[in-house]
N, C-alpha and C positions, 0 to 999 in steps of 0.2 A: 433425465429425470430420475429414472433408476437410480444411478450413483449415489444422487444427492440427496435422497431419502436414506438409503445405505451410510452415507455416510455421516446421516445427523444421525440414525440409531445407531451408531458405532460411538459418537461425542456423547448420547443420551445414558448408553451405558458405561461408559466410563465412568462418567460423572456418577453414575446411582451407585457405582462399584468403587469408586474412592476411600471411601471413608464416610465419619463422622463429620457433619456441615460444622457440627459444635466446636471443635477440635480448633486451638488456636492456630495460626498462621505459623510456620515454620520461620525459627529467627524474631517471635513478637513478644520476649523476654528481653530482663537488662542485658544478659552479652549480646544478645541480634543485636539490639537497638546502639551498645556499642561497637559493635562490625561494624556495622551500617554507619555509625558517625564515621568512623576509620576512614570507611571506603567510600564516603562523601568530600572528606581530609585528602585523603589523597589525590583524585581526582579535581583538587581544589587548586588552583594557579592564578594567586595574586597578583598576579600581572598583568592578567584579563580582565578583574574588577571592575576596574572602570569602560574599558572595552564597549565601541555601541557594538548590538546585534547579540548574534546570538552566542557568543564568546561570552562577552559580560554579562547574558541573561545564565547562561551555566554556571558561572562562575559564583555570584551572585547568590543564586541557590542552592548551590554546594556549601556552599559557609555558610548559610542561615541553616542546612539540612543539617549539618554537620553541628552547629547549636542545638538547636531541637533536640536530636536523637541521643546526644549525649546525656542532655537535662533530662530525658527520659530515663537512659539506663543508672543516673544516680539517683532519681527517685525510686527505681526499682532493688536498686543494690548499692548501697553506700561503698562499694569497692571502687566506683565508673565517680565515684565525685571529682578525683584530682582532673579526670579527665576532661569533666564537665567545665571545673571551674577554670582549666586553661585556655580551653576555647571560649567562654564565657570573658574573659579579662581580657581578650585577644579582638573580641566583638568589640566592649565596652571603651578601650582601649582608642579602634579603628572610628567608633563614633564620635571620639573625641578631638581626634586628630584629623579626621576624613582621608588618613594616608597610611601606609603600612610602613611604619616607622621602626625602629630597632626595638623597641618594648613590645610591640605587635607581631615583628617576626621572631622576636624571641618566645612568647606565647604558644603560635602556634608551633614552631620546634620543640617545645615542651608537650605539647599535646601530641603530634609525631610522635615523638621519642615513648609517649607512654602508648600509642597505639599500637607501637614495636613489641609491645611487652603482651597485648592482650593475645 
């Protein structure tokens, strides 16, 4: 019982000795939010896509995360647009096709190649 009291004052003061609560998220700017697409991109293997379980559920939301977060960082910084609009033509692309076709992997290598660069 000891401990556990101990050790919630020890988590209680942390937390009052942090910081500022106000203080944005670390990485909740346009290049985080282009990281973060990056390293949803990369973690992303089309060839799981369709996959049942939870291969194609990762997969899945890696590419839509990797959408998202992009359109985020070009609304915050017109620099992250090419980025955006690769993965963007690479979704729109895949919606049209239901397959990851030569126009759809070329997209997303475009978007790669520019995540190379950030």
């Amino acid at each position: 019982m000891v401990g556990l009291v101990l050790g919630a004052g020890g988590v209680g003061a942390g937390w009052a000795l942090s910081g500022d609560s106000s203080a944005p998220a670390a990485g909740s700017d346009p290049a985080g939010d282009a990281r973060a697409a990056c390293q949803a991109l990369d973690g992303f293997d089309e060839s799981k896509f369709a996959a049942k379980g939870p291969d194609g559920d990762i997969a899945l939301n890696r590419y839509a995360a990797a959408g998202a977060l992009s359109a985020s960082a070009a609304a915050g910084d017109r620099e992250y647009k090419p980025l955006a609009q690769a993965i963007r033509r690479s979704q729109d692309r895949h919606a049209q096709v239901f397959d990851f076709d030569a126009q759809v992997k070329q997209d997303l290598a475009e978007a790669r190649r520019i995540c190379g660069t950030l």
